[in-house]
OpenMM code with the backbone's topology and positions (N, CA, C; nanometers):
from openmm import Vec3, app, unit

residues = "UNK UNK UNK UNK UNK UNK UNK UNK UNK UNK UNK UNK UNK UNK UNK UNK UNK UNK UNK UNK UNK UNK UNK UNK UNK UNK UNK UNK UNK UNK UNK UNK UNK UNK UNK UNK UNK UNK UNK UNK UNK UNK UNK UNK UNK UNK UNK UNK UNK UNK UNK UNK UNK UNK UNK UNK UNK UNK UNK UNK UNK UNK UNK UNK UNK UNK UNK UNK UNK UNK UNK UNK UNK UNK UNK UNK UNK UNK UNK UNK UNK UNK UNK UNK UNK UNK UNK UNK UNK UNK UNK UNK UNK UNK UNK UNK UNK UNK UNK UNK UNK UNK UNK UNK UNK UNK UNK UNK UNK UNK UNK UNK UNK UNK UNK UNK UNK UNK UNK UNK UNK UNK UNK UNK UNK UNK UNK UNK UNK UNK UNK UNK UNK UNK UNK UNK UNK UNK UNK UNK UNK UNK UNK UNK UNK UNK UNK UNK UNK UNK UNK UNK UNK UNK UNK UNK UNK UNK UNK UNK UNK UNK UNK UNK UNK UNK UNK UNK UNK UNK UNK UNK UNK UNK UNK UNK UNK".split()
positions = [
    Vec3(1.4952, -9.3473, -1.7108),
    Vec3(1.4596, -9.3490, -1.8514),
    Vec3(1.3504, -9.4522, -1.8761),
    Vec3(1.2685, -9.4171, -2.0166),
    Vec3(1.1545, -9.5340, -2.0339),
    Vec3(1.2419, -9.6665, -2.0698),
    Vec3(1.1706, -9.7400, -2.0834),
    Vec3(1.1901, -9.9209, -2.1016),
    Vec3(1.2711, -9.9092, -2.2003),
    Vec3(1.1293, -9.8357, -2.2985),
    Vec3(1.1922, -9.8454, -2.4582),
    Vec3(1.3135, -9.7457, -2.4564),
    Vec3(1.3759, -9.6673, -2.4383),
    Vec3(1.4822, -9.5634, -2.4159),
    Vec3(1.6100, -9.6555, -2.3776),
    Vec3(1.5611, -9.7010, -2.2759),
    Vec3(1.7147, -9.8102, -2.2663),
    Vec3(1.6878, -9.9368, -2.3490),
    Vec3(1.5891, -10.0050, -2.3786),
    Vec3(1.6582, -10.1046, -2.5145),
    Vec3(1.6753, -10.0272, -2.6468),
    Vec3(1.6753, -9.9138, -2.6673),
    Vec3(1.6707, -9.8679, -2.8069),
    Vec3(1.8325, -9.8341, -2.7639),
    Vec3(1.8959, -9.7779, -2.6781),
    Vec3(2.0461, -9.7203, -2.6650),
    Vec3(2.1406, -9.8812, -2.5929),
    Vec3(2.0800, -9.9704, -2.5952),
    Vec3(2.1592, -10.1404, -2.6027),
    Vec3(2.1286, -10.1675, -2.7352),
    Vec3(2.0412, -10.1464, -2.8414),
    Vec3(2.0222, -10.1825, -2.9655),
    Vec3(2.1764, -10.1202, -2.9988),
    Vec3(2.1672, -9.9768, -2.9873),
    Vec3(2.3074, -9.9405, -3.0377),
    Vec3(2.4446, -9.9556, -3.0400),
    Vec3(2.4109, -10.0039, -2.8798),
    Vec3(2.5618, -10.0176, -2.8531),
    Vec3(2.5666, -10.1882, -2.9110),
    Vec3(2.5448, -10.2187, -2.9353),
    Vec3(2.5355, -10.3661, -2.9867),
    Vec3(2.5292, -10.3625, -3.1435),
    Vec3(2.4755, -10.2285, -3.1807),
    Vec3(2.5424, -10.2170, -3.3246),
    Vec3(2.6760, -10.1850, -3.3291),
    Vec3(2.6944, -10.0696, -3.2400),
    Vec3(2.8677, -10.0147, -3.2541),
    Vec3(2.9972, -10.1121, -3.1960),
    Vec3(2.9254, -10.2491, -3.1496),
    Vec3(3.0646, -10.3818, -3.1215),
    Vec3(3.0236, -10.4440, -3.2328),
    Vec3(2.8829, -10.4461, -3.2822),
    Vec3(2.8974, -10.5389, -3.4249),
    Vec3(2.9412, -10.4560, -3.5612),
    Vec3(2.9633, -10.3302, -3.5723),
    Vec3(3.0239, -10.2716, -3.7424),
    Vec3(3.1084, -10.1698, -3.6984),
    Vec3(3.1187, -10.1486, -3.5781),
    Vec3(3.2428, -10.0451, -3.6020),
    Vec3(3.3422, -10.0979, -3.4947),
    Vec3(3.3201, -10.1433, -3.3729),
    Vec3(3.4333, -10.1551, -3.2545),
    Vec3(3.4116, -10.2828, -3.1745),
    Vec3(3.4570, -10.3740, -3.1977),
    Vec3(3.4100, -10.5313, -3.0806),
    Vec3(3.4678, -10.4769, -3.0011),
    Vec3(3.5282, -10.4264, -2.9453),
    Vec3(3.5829, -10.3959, -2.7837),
    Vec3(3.5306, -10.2585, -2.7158),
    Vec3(3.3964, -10.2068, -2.7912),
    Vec3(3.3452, -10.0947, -2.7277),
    Vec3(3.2836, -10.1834, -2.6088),
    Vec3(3.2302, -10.0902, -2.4795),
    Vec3(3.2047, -10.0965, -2.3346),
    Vec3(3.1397, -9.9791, -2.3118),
    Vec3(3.0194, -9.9890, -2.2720),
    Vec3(2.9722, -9.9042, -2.1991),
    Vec3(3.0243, -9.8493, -2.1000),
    Vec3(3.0314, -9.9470, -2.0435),
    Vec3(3.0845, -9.9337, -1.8977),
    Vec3(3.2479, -9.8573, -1.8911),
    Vec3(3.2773, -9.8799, -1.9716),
    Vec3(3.4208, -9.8407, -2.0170),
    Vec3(3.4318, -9.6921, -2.0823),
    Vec3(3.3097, -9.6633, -2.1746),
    Vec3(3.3114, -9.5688, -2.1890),
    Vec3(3.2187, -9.4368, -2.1267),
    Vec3(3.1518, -9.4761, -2.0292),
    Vec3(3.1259, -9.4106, -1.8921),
    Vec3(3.2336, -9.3584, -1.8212),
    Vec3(3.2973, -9.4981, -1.7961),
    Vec3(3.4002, -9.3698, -1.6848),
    Vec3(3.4680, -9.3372, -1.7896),
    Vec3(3.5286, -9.2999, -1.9154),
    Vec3(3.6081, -9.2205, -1.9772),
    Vec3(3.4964, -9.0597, -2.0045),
    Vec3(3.3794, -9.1097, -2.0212),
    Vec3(3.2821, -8.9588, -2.0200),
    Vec3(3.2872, -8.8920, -1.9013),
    Vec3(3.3328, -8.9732, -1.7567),
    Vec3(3.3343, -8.8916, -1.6430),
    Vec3(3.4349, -8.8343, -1.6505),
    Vec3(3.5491, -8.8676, -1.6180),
    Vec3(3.6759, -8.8272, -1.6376),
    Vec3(3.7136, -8.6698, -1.7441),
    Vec3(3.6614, -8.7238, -1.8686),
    Vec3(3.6047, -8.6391, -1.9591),
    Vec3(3.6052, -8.4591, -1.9314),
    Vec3(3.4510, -8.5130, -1.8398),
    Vec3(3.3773, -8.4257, -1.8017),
    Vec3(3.4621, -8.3183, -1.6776),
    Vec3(3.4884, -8.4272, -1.5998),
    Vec3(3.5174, -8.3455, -1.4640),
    Vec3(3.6537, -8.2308, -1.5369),
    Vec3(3.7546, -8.3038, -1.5947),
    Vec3(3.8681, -8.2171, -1.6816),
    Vec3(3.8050, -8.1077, -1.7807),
    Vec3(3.7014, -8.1144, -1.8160),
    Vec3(3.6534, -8.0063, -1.9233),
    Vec3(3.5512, -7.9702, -1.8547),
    Vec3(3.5139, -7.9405, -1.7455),
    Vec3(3.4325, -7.8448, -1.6513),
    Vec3(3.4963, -7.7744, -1.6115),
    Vec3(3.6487, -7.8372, -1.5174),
    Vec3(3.7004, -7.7863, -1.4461),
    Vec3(3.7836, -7.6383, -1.5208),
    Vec3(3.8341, -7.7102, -1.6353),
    Vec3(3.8923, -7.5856, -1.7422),
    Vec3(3.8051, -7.4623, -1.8105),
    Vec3(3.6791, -7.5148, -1.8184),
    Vec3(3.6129, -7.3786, -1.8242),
    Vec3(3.6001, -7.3187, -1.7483),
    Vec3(3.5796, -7.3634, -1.6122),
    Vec3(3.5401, -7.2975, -1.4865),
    Vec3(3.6553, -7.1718, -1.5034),
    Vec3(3.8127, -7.2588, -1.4950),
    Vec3(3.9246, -7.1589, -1.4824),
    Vec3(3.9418, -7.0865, -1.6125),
    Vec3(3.8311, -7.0857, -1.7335),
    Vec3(3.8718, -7.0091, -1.8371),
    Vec3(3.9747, -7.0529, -1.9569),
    Vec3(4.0203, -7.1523, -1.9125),
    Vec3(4.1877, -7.2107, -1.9925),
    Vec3(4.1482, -7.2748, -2.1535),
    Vec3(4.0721, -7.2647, -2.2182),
    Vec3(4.0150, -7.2590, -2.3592),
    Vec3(4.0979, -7.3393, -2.4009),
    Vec3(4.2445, -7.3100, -2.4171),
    Vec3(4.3168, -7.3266, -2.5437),
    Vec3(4.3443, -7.4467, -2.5069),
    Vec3(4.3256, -7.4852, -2.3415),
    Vec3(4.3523, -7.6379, -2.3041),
    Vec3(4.2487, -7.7560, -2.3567),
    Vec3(4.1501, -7.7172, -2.4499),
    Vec3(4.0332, -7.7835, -2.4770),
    Vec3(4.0723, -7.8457, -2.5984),
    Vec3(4.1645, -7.7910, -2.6933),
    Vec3(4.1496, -7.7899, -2.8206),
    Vec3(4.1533, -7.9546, -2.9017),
    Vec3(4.2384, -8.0741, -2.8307),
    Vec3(4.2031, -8.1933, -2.7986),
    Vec3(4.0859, -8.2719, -2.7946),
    Vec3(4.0267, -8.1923, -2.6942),
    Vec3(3.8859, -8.3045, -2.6425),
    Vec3(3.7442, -8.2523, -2.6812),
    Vec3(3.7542, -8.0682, -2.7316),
    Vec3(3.6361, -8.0193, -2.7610),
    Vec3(3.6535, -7.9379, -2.9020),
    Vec3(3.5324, -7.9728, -2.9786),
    Vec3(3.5401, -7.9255, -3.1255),
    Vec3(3.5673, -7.7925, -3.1360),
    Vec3(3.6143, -7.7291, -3.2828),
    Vec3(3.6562, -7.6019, -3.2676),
    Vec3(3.4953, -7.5172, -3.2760),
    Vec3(3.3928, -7.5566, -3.2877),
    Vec3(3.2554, -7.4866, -3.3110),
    Vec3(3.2245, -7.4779, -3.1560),
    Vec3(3.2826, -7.5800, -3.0809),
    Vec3(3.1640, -7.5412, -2.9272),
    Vec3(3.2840, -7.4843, -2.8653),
    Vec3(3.4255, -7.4805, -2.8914),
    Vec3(3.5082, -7.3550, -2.8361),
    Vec3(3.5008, -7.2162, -2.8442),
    Vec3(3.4447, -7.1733, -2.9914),
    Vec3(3.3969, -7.0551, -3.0092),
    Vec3(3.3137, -7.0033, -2.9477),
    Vec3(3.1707, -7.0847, -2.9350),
    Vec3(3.0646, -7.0863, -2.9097),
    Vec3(3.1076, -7.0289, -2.7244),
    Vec3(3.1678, -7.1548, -2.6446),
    Vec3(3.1917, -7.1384, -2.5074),
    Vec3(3.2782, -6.9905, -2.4709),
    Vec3(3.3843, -6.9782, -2.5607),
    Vec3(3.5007, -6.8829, -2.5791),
    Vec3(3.3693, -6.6956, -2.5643),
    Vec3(3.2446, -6.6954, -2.6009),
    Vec3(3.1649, -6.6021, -2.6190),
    Vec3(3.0893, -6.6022, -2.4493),
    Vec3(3.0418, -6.7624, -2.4387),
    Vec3(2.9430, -6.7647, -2.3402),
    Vec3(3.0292, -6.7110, -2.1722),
    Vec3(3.1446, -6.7854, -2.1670),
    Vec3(3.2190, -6.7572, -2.0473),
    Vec3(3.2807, -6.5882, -2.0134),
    Vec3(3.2832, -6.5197, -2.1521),
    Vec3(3.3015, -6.3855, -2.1207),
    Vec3(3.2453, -6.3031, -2.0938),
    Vec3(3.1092, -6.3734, -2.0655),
    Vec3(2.9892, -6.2621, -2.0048),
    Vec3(2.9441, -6.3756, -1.8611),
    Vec3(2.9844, -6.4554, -1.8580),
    Vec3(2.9411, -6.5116, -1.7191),
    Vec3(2.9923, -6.4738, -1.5637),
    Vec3(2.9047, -6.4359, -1.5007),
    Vec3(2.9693, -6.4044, -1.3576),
    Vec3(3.0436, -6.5288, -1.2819),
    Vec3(3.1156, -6.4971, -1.2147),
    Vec3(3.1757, -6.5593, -1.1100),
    Vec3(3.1373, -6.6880, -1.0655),
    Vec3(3.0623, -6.6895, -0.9890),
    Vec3(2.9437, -6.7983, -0.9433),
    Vec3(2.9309, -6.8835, -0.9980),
    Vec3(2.8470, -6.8470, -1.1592),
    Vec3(2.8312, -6.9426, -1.2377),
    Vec3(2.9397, -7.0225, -1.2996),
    Vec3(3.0280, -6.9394, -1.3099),
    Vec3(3.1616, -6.9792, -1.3744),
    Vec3(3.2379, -7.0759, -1.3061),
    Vec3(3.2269, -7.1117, -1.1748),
    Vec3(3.2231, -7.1754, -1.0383),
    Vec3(3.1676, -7.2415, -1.0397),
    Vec3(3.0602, -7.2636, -1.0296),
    Vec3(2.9560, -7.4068, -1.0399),
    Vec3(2.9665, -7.4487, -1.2076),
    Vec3(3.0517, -7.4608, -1.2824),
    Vec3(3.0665, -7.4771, -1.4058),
    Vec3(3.1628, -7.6380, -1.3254),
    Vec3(3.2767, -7.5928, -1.2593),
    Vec3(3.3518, -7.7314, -1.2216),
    Vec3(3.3013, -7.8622, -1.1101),
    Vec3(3.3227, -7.9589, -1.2032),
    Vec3(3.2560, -8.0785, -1.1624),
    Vec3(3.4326, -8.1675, -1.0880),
    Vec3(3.4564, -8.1970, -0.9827),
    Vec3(3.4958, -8.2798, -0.9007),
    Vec3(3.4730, -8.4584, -0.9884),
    Vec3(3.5615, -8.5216, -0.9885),
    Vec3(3.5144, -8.6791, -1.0323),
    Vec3(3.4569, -8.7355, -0.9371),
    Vec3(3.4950, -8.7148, -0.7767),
    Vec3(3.3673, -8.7381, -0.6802),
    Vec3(3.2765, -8.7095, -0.6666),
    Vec3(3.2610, -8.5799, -0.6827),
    Vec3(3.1305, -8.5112, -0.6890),
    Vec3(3.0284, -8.5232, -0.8080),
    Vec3(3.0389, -8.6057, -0.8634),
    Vec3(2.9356, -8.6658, -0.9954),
    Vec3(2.8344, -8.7992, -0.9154),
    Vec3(2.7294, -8.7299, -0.8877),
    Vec3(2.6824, -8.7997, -0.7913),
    Vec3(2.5736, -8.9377, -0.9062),
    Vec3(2.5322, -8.9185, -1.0291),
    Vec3(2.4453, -9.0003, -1.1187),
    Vec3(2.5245, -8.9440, -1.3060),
    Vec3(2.5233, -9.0706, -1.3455),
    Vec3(2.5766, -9.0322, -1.4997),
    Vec3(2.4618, -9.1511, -1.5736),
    Vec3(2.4441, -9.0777, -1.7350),
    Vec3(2.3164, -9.1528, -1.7299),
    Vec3(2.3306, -9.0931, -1.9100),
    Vec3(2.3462, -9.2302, -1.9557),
    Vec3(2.2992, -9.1914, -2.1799),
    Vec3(2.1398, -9.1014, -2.2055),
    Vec3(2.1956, -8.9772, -2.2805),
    Vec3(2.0800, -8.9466, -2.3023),
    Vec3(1.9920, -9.0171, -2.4099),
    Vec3(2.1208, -9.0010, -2.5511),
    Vec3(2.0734, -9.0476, -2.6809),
    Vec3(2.2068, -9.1332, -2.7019),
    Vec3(2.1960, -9.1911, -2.8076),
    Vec3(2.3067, -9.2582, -2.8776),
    Vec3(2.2451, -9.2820, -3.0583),
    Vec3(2.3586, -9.2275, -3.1547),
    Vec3(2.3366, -9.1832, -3.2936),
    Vec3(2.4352, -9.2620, -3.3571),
    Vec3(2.4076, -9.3331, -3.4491),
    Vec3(2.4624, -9.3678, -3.5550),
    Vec3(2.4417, -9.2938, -3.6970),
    Vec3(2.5584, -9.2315, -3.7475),
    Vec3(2.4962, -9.1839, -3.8759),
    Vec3(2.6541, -9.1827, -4.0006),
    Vec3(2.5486, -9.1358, -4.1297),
    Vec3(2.6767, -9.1272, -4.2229),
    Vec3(2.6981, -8.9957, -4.2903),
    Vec3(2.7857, -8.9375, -4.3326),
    Vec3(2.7544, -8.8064, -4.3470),
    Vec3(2.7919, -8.8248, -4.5098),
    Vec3(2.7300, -8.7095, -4.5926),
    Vec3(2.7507, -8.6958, -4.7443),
    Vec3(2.8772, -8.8410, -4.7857),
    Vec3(2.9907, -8.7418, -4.7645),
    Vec3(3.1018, -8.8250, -4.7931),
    Vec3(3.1052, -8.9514, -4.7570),
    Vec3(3.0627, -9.0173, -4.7174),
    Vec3(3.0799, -9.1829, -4.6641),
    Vec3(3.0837, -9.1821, -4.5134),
    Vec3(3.1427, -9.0799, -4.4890),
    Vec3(3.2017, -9.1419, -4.3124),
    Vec3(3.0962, -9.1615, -4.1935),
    Vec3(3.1674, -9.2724, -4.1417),
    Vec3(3.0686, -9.3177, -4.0240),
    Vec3(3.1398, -9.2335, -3.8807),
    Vec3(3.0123, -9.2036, -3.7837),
    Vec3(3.0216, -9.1111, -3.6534),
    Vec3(2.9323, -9.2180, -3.5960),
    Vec3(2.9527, -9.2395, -3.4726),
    Vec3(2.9061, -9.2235, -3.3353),
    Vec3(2.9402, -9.1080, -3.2490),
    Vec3(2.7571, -9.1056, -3.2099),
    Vec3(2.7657, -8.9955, -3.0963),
    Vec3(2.7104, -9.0452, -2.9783),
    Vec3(2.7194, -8.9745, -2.8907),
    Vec3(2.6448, -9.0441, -2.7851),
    Vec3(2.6495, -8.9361, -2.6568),
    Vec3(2.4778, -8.8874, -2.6595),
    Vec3(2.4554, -8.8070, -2.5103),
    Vec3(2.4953, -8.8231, -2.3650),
    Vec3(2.5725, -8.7881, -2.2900),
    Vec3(2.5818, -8.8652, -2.1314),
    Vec3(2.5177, -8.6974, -2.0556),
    Vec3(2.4471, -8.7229, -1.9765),
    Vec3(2.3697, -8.6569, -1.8800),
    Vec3(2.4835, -8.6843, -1.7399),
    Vec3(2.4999, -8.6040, -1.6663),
    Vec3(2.5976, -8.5903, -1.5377),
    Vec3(2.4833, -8.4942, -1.3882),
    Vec3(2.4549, -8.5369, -1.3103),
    Vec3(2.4590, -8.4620, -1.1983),
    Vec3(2.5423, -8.4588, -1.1316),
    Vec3(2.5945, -8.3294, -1.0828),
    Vec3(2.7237, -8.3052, -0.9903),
    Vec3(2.6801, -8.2253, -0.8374),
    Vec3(2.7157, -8.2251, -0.7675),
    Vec3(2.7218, -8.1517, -0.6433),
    Vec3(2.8534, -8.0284, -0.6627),
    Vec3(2.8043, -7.9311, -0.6183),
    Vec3(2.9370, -7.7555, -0.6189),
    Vec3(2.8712, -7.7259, -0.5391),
    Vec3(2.9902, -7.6216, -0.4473),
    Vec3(2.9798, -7.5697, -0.3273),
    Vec3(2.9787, -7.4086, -0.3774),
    Vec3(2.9489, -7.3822, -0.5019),
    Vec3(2.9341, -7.2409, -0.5442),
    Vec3(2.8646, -7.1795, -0.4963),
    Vec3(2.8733, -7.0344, -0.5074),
    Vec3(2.8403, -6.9681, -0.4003),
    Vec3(2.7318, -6.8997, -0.5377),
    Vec3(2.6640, -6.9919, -0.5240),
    Vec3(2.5027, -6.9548, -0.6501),
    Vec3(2.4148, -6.8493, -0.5331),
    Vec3(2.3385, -6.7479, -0.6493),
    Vec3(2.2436, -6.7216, -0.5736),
    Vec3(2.0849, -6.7585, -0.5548),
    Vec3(2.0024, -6.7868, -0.4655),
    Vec3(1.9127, -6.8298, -0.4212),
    Vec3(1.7930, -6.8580, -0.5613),
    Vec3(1.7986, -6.7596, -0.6449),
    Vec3(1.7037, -6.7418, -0.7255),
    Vec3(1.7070, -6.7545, -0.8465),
    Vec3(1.8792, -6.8844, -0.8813),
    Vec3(1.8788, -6.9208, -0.9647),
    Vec3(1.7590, -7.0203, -1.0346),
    Vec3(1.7057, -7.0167, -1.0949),
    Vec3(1.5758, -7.1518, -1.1790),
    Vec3(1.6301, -7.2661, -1.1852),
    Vec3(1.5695, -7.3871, -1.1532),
    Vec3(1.6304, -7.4747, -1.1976),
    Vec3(1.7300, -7.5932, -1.1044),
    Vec3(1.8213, -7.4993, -1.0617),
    Vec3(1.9198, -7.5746, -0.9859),
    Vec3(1.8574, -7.6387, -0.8657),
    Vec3(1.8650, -7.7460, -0.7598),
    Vec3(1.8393, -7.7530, -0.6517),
    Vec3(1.9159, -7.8068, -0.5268),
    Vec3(1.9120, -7.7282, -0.4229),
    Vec3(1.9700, -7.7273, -0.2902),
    Vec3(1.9212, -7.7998, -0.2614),
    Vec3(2.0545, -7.9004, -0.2786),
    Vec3(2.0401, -8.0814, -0.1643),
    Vec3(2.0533, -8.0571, -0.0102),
    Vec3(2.1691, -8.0278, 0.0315),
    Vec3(2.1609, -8.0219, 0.1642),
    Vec3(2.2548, -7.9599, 0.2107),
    Vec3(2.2726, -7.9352, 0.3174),
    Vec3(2.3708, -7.8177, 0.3550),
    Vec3(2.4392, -7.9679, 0.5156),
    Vec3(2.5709, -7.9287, 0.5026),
    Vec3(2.6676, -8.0014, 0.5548),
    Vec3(2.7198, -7.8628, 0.6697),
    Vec3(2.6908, -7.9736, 0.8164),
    Vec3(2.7343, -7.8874, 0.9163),
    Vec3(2.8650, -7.9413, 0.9849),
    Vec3(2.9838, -7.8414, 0.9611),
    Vec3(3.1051, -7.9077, 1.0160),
    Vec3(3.1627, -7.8103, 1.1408),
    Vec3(3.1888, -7.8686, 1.2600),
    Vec3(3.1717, -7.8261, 1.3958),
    Vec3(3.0625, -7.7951, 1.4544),
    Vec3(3.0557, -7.6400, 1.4669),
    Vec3(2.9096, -7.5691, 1.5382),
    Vec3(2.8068, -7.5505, 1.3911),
    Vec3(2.6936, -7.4806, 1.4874),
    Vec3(2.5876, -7.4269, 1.3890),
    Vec3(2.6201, -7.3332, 1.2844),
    Vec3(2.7110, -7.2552, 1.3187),
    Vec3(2.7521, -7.1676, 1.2713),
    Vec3(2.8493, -7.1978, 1.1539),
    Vec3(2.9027, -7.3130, 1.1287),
    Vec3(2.9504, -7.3256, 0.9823),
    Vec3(2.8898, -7.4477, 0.9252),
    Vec3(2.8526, -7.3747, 0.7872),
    Vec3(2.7628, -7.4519, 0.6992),
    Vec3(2.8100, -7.4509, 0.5746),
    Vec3(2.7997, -7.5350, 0.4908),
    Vec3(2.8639, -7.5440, 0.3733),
    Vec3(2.7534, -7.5863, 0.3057),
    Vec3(2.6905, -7.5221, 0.1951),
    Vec3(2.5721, -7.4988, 0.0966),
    Vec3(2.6232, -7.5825, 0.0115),
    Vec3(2.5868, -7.7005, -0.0630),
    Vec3(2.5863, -7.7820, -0.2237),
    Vec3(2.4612, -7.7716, -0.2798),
    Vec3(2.4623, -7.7782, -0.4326),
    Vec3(2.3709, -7.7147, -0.5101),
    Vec3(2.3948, -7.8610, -0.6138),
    Vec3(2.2769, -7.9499, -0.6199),
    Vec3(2.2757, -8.0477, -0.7264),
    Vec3(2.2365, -8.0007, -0.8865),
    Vec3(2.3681, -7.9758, -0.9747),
    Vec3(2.3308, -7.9081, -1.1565),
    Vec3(2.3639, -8.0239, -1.2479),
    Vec3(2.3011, -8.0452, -1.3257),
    Vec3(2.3346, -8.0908, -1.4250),
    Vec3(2.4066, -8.0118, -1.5291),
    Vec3(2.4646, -8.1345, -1.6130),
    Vec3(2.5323, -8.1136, -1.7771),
    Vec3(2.4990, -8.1886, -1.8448),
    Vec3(2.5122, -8.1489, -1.9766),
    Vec3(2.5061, -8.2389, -2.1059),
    Vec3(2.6126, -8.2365, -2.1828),
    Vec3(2.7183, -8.3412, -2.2143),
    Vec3(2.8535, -8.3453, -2.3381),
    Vec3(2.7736, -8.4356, -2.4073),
    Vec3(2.8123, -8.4195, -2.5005),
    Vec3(2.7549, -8.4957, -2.6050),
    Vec3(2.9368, -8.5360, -2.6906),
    Vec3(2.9698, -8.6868, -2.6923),
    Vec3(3.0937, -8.7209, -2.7412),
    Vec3(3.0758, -8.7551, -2.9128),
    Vec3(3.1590, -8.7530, -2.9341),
    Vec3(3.1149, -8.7805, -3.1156),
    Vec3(3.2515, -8.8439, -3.1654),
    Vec3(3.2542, -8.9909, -3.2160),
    Vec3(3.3717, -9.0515, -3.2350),
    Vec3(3.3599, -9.0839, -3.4126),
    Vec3(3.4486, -9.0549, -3.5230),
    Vec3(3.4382, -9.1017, -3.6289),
    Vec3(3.5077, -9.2188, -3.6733),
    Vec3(3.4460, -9.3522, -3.7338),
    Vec3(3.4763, -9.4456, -3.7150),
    Vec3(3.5168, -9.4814, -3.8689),
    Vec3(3.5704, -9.3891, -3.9738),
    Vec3(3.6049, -9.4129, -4.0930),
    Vec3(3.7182, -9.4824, -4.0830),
    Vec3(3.7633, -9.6140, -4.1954),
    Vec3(3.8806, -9.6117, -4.1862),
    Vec3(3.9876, -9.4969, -4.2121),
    Vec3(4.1114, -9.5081, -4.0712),
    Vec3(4.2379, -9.4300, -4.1220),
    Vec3(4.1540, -9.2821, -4.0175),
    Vec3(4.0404, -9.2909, -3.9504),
    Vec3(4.0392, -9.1576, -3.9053),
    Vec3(4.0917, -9.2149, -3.7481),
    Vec3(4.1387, -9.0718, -3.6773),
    Vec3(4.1631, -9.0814, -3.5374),
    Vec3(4.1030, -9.1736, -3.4269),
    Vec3(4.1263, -9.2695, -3.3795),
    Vec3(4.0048, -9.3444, -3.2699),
    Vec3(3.9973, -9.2470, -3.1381),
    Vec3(3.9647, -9.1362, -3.1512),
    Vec3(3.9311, -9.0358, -3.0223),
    Vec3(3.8313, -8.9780, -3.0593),
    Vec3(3.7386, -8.9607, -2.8909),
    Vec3(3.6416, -8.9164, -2.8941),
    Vec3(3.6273, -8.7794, -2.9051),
    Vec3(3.5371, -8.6629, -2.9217),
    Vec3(3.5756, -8.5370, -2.8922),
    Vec3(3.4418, -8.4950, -2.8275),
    Vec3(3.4260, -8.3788, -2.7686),
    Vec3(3.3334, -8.3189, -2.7234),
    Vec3(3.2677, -8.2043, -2.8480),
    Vec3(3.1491, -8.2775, -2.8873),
    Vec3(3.0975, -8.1643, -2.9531),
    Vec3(2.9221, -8.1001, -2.9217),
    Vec3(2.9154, -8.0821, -2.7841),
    Vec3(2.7962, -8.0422, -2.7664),
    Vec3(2.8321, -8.0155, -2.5788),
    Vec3(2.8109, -7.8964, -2.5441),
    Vec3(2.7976, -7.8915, -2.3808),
    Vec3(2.7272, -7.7569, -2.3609),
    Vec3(2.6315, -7.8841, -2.2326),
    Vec3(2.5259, -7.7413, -2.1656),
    Vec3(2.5475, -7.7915, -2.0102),
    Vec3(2.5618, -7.6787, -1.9805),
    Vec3(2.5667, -7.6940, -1.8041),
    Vec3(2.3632, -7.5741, -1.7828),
    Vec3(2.2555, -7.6386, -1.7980),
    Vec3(2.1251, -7.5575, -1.7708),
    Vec3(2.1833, -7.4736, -1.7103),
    Vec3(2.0980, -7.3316, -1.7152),
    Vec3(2.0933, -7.2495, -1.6001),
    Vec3(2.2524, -7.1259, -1.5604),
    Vec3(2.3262, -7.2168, -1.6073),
    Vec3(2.4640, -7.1642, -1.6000),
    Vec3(2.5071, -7.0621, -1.7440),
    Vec3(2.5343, -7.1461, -1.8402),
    Vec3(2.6134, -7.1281, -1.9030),
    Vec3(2.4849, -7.1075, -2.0616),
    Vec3(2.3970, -7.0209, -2.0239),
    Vec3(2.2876, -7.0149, -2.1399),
    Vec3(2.3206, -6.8395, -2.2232),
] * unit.nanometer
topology = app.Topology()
chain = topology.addChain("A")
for resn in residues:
    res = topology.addResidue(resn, chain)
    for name in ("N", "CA", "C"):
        topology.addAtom(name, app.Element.getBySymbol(name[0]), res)
């Protein structure tokens, strides 16, 4: 990221311990976006929707609930992210805002590259073949494909509202369009 990109997203987080949370953490709330992530990849991958209803808004369930019923196999497969297999995690944006009614939100972009052993085909756009892992002879090879995602978390910080984050924004490129 540019210079200015990361002091403008420490400006923020240094607003959100000074007016809404002294015990927010980046760092803290990184690995809760991984964790996050790898559990709400893995459940779309397997289709299980109704297991989302917790961590992802009811607008990008609908939204996903449309996209996964026309997705092939493959893609639907390289949809699940491993918590090992998150090889770089990285803030896209970070938002402070107020909406009509008074209430205060934080949001905040996290970018994920993952490694899947999906069985993508060659001429997907976009994706790229890191390296292929040889275990015994020549003859067995195991293909990984480096994809990104985008969750975008959104926490409302009104008094008396829930202190949980939710998922209201996910793109896996290439996959899930």
């Amino acid at each position: 990221t540019s210079p200015f990109a990361w002091l403008r997203t420490r400006f923020y987080y240094l607003l959100i311990r000074l007016y809404f949370d002294q015990e927010f953490s980046i760092e803290e709330f990184t690995r809760g976006a991984k964790q996050a992530f790898s559990v709400v990849s893995k459940l779309l991958s397997q289709r299980k929707l109704d297991l989302l209803d917790e961590l992802v808004s009811a607008e990008v369930l609908q939204v996903l609930k449309e996209k996964l019923s026309l997705l092939p196999d493959s893609h639907r497969d390289a949809l699940a992210a491993e918590i090992d297999a998150i090889m770089y995690t990285t803030e896209g944006d970070v938002r402070i805002y107020y909406d009509d009614d008074g209430r205060k939100f934080v949001r905040i972009l996290m970018r994920f590259w993952y490694l899947n052993g999906a069985n993508l085909p060659d001429e997907v756009p976009g994706e790229t073949k890191v390296f292929q892992i040889v275990f015994g002879d020549e003859s067995t090879k195991e293909k990984r494909h480096l994809l990104t995602a985008n969750y975008e978390f959104q926490r409302e910080f009104t008094e008396g509202a829930k202190p949980d984050w939710t998922i209201t924004r996910i793109e896996h490129p290439r996959l899930l369009e």
